[in-house]
KEFIRO-367740 format. One record per residue (C-alpha): residue in three letters; z, x, y. Coordinates in steps of 0.5 Angstrom, whole numbers, plus 500, padded with zeros to 3 digits. Each point is the difference from the previous one (the first is absolute). Layout:
# residues N
ALAZXY
...
//
This chain:
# residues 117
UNK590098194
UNK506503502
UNK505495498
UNK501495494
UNK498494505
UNK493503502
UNK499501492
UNK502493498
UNK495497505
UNK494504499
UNK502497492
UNK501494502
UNK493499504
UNK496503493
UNK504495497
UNK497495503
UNK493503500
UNK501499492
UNK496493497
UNK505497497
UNK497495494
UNK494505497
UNK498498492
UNK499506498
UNK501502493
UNK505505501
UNK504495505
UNK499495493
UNK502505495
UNK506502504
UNK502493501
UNK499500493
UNK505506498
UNK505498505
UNK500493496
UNK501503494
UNK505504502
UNK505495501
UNK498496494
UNK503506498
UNK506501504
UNK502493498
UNK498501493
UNK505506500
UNK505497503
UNK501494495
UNK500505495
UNK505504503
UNK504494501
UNK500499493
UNK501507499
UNK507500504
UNK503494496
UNK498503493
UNK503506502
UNK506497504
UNK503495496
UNK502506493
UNK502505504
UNK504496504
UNK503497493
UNK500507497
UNK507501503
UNK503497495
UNK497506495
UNK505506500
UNK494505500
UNK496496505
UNK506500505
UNK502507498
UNK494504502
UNK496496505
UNK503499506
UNK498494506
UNK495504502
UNK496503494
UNK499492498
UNK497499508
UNK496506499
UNK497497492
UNK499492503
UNK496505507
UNK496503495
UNK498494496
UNK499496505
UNK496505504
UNK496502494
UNK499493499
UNK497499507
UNK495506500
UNK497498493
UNK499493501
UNK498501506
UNK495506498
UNK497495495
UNK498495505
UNK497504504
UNK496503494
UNK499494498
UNK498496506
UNK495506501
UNK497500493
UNK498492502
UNK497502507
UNK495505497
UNK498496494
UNK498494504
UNK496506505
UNK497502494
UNK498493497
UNK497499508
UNK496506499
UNK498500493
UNK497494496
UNK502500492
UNK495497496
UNK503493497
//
């Protein structure tokens, strides 16, 4: 396998070997993560979005206070709004991945055990 073409090819035909539909738990539970995750990733987003507006809207009015427009220039108001809004999005997403992952193995273990009523 001396070149990338030769290389692709061999990829190409154990690719092909490879069953594509397999109900495994494993390829469940990955389906399962990667369903969480995007609930995250979209949870996080909105959450920074919301951020970014509640952060924005009184630095940029904060201009009109002299120690506001004395001590912090264009950028230090663009690195506070990128810190809250990042910290917005990695908390909120982080609590719903938990959250979503918390649900999972409750009902996992409701299937397993029987409670008595």
């Amino acid at each position: 396998m001396g070149t990338a073409r030769e290389w692709w090819a061999v990829r190409r035909q154990d690719m092909s070997m490879a069953p594509l539909n397999t109900n495994t738990s494993n390829t469940i539970a990955q389906h399962r993560a990667k369903q969480y995750s995007h609930e995250g990733v979209k949870a996080g987003v909105k959450a920074a979005t919301i951020a970014f507006i509640a952060s924005a809207i009184p630095l940029m009015g904060a201009r009109a206070i002299p120690w506001a427009r004395a001590n912090l220039n264009y950028a230090a108001q663009a690195h506070i709004i990128s810190l809250v809004s990042g910290a917005a999005f990695f908390v909120v997403a982080d609590k719903t991945i938990l959250a979503s992952a918390r649900k999972n193995s409750f009902e996992k273990l409701a299937i397993h055990v029987e409670f008595p009523l």
